[in-house]
C-alpha positions as CSV (number, residue, x, y, z in Angstrom):
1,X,0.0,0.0,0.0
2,X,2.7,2.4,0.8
3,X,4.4,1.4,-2.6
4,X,1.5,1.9,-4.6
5,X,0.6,5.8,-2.5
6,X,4.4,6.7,-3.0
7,X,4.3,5.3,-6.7
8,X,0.4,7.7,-7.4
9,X,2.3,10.5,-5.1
10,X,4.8,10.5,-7.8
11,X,2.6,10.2,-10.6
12,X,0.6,13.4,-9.7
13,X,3.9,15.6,-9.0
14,X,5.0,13.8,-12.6
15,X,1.9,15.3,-13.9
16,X,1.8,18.6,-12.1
17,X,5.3,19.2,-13.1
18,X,4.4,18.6,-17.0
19,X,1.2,20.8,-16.6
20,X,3.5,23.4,-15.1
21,X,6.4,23.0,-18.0
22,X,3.3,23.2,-20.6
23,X,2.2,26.4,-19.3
24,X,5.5,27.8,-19.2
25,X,6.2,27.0,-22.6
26,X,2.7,28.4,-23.6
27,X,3.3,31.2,-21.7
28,X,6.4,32.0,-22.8
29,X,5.2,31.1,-26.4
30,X,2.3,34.1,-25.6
31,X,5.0,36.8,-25.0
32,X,6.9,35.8,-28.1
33,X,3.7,36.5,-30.2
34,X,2.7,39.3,-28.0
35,X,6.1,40.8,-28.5
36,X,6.2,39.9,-32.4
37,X,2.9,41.5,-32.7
38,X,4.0,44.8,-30.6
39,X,7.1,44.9,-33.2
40,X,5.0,44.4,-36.2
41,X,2.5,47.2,-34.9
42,X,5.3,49.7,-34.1
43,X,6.8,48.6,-37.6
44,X,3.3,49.5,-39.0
45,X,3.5,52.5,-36.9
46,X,6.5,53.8,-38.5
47,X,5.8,52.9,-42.0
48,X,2.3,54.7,-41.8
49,X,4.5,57.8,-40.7
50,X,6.9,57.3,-43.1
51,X,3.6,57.1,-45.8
52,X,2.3,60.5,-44.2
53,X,6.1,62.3,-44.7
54,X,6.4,60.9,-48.4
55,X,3.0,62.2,-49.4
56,X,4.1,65.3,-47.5
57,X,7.5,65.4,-49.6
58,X,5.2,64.6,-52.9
59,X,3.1,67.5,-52.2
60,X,6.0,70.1,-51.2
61,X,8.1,69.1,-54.2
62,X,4.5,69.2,-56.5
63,X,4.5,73.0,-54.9
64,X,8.0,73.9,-56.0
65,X,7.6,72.3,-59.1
66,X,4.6,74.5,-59.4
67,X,6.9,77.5,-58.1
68,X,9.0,76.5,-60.6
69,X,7.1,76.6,-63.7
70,X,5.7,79.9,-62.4
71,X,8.8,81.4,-61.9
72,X,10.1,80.0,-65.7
73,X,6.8,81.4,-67.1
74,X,7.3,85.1,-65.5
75,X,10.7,84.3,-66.6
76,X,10.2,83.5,-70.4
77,X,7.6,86.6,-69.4
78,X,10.6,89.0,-68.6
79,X,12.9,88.0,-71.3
80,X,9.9,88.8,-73.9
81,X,9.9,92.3,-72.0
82,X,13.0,92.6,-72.1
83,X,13.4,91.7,-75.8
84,X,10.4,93.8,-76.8
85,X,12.5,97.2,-74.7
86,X,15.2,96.1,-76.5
87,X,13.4,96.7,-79.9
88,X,11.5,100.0,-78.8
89,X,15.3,101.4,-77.5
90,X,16.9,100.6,-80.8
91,X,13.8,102.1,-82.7
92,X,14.0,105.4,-80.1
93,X,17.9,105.4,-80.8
94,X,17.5,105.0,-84.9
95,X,14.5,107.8,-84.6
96,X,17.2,110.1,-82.1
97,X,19.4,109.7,-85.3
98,X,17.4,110.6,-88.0
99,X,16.1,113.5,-85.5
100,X,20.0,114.8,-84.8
101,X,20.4,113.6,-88.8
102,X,17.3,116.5,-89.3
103,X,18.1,118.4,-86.6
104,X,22.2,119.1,-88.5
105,X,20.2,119.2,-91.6
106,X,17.9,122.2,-90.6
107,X,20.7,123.9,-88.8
108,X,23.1,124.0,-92.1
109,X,19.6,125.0,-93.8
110,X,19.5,127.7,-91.5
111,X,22.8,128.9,-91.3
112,X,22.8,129.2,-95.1
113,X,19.5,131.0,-95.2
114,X,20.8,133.1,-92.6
115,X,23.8,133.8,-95.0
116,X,21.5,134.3,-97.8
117,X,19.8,136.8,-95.6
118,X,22.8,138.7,-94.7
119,X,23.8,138.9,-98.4
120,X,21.1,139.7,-99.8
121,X,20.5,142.2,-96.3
122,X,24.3,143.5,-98.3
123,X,22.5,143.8,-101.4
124,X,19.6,145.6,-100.4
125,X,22.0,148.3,-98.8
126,X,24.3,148.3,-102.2
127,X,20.9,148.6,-104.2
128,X,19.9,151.4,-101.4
129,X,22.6,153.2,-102.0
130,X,22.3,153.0,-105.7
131,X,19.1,154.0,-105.6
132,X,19.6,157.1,-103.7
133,X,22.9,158.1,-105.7
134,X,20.5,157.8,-108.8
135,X,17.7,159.4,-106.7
136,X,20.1,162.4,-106.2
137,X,21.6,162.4,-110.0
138,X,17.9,162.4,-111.4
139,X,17.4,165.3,-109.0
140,X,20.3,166.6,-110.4
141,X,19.0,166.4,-114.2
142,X,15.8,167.7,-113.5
143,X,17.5,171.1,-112.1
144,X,19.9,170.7,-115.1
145,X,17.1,170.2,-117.2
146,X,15.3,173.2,-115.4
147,X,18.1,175.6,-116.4
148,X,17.9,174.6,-119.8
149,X,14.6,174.7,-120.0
150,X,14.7,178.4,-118.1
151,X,17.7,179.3,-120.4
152,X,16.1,177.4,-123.7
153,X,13.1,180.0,-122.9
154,X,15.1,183.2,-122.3
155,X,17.0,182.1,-125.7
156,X,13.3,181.5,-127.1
157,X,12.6,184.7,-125.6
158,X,15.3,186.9,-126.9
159,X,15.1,185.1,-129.9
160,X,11.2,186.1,-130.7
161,X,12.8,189.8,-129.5
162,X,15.6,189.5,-132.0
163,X,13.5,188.3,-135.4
164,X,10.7,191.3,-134.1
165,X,13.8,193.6,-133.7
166,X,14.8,191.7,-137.6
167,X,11.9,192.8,-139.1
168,X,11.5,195.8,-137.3
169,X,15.1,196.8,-138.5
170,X,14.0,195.1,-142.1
171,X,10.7,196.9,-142.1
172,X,12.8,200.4,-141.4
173,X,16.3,200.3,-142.1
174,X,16.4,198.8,-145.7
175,X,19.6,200.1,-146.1
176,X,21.2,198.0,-143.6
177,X,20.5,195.0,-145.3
178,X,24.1,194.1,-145.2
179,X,23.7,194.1,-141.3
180,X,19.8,192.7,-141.3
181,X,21.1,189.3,-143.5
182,X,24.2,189.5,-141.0
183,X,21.9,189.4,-138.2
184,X,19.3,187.2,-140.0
185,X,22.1,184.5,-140.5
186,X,23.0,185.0,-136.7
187,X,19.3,184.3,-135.7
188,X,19.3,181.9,-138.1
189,X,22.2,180.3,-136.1
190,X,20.8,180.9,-133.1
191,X,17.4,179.6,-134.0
192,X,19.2,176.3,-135.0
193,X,20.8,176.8,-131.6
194,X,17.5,176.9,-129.9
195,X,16.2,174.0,-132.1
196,X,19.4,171.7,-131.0
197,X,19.1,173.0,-127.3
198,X,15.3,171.8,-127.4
199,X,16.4,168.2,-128.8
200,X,18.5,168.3,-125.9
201,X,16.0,169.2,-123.4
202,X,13.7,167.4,-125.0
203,X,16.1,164.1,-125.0
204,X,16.8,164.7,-121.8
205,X,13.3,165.2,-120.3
206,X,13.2,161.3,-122.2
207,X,16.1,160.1,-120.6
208,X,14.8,161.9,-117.5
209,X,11.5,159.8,-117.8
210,X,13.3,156.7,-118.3
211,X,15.6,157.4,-115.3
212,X,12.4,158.1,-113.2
213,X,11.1,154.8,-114.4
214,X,14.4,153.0,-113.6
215,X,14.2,154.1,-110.2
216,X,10.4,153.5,-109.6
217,X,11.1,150.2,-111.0
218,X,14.3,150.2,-108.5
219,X,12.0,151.2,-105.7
220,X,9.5,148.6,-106.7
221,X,12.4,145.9,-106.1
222,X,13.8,147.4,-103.2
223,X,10.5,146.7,-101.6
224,X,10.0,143.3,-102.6
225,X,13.4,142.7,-101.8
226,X,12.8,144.0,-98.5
227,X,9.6,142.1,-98.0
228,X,11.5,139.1,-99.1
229,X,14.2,139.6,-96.3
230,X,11.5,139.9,-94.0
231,X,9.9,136.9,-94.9
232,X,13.1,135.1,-94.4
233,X,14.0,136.5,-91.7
234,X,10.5,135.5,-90.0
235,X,11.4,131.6,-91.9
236,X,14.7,131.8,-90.1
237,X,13.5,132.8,-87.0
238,X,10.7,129.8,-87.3
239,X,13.3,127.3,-88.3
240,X,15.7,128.9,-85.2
241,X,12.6,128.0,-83.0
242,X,11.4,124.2,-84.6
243,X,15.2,123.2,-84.1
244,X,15.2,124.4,-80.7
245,X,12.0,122.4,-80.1
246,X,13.7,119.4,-81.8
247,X,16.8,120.0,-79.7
248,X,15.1,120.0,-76.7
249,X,12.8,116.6,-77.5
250,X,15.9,114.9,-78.8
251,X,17.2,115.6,-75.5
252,X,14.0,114.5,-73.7
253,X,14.7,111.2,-76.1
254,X,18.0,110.8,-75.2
255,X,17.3,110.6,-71.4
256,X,14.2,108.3,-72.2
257,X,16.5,106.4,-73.9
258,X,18.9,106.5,-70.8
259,X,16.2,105.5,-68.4
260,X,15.6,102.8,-70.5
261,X,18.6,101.3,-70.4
262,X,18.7,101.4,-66.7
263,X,15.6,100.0,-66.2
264,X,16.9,96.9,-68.9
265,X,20.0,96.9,-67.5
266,X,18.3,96.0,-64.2
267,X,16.0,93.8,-65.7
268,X,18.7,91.8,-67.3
269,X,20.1,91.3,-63.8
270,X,16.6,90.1,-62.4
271,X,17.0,87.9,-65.1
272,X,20.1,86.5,-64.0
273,X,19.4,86.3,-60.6
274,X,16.1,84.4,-61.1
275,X,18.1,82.2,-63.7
276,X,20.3,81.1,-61.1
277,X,16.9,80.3,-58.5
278,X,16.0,78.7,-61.2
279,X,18.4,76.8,-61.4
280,X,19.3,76.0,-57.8
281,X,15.5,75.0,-57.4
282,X,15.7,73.0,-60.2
283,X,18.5,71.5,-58.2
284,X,16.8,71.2,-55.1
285,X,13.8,69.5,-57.1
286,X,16.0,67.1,-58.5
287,X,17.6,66.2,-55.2
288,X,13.9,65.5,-53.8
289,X,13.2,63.6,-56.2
290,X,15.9,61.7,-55.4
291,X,15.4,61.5,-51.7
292,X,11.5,60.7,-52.4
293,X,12.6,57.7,-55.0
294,X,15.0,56.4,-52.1
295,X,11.7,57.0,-49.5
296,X,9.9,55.0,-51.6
297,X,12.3,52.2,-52.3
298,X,12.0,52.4,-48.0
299,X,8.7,52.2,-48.0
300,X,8.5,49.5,-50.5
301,X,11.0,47.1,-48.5
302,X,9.1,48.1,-45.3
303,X,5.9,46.9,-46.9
304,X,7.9,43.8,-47.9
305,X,8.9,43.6,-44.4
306,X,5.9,43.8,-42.8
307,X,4.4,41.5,-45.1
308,X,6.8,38.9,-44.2
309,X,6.1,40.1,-40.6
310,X,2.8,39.4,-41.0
311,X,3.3,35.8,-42.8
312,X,5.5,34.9,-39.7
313,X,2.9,36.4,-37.0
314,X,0.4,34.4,-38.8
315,X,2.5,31.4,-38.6
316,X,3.0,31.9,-34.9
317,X,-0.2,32.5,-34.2
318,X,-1.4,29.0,-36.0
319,X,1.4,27.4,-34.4
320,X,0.4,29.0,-30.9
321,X,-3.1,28.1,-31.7
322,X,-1.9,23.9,-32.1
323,X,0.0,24.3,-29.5
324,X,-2.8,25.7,-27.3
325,X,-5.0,23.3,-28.6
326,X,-2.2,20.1,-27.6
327,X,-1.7,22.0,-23.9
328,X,-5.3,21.9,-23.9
329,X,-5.5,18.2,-25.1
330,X,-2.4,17.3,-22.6
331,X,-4.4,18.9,-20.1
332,X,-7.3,17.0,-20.4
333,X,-5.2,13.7,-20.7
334,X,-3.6,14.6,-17.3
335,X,-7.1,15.4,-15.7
336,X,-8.4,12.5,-17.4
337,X,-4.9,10.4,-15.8
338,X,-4.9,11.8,-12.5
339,X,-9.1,11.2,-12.1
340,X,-8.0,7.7,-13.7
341,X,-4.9,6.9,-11.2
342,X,-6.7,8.6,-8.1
343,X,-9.8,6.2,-9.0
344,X,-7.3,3.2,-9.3
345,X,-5.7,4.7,-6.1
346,X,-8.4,4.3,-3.9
């Protein structure tokens, strides 16, 4: 009797101790697929983080590439600016050269008009002075003329007196005829005097006439010649005042012109400068693109990972699920042998 109790004593601590290792081992099988399944959330943790920054990366570098395009749009935008100042300044500096090209022109125009002036301003005092030295010899033959005419009459005069005193002397003194033909030849002579001195005058009062025309004609010219000068004087003066006008817009042209080239100048440095953000963005792009491609390979072997993960934890968890189910079944066989050896017991 004490054999068999020692021999069921040791059966039930045989049996308690297996129980005991089996729920050790399941135990410690529990916190291996507890800890797996910890690891394989924080895993899934970090790779939904990792999913969050790379659609956070994908949408900053979709911004800058948006920045980009803007900034090579306003760009291709400036350099058609630029090109179209380029063609107004060279048009404004071709129409400043024809304008100094006119503005030369109309001053030689001027200065010879202004020579033409003078000359014919000499002129006008030569013909002046012409004028009035003829003026003063026509006044001079008209008194000449005068005294012949007075002295022409007193010859006329004492001529009449002589032929009346002729006849008179004929009429009385017939015996002086020697003396009356002597002094009918002498007024005969001095008739043909008279007649010769009244072509004279009467040439002169014809060349007199003629001279008087000359000069009115004379006068006539002087005065167109003098409104002539005038009206080139008042051209000149116009012409004095349109170049100065041209002067002064070719100068307003030229500092257009000036301030336009500053404002391309600085326009061509913008230019630049965005160039070069352009290009260090497009830098910066590429190097995202880059980092997001290695992100993504990440990703990808993390999702591999996982999956793999996953296979595993299910693979522990069927294999923890058997060997729940064989504790459970070695369980019941030790219930079932220790209600069996205590009922052979007693």
């Amino acid at each position: 009797m004490v054999l068999l109790f020692i021999t069921r004593v040791v059966l039930l601590t045989g049996l308690v101790v297996v129980a005991i290792a089996v729920a050790v081992v399941v135990t410690a099988v529990v916190v291996v697929v507890t800890a797996v399944a910890v690891v394989v959330t924080a895993l899934a943790v970090l790779v939904t983080v990792l999913v969050v920054l790379v659609t956070a990366l994908v949408m900053v570098i979709t911004a800058l590439v948006v920045v980009v395009t803007t900034l090579i749009v306003l760009l291709i935008a400036l350099v058609v600016l630029v090109t179209v100042l380029f063609v107004v300044v060279t048009i404004l500096v071709m129409l400043v050269t024809v304008l100094a090209v006119l503005v030369t022109a109309l001053v030689i125009v001027v200065t010879v008009l202004v020579m033409l002036v003078t000359i014919l301003a000499v002129v006008v005092t030569a013909l002046v002075v012409v004028v009035t030295v003829l003026v003063v010899m026509v006044t001079t033959l008209v008194v000449v003329v005068t005294i012949l005419a007075v002295v022409v009459t007193v010859l006329a005069v004492v001529v009449t007196i002589l032929a009346v005193g002729v006849t008179a002397l004929v009429v009385v003194v017939t015996t002086l005829a020697v003396v009356v033909t002597a002094l009918v030849v002498v007024v005969t002579i001095l008739a043909v005097v008279v007649t010769v001195l009244f072509v004279v005058v009467t040439t002169l009062a014809v060349v007199v006439t003629v001279v008087v025309v000359m000069v009115t004609t004379l006068v006539v010219l002087l005065i167109a010649l003098i409104m002539l000068v005038t009206v080139l004087f008042v051209v000149a003066t116009a012409l004095v005042v349109l170049v100065t006008i041209l002067a002064v817009v070719v100068t307003i042209l030229a500092v257009v012109v000036t301030v336009l080239i500053v404002v391309i100048t600085i326009l061509a440095v913008v230019v630049i400068i965005l160039f070069v953000v352009v290009t260090i963005l497009a830098v910066v792009v590429t190097v995202l693109f880059v980092v997001v491609t290695i992100l993504a390979v990440v990703v990808t072997v993390l999702f591999v990972v996982i999956t793999i993960l996953a296979v595993v934890v299910t693979v522990l968890v069927v294999m923890v699920t058997t060997l729940v189910v064989m504790v459970t079944t070695l369980v019941v066989l030790l219930i079932a042998l220790i209600l069996l050896v205590t009922t052979v017991c007693r």
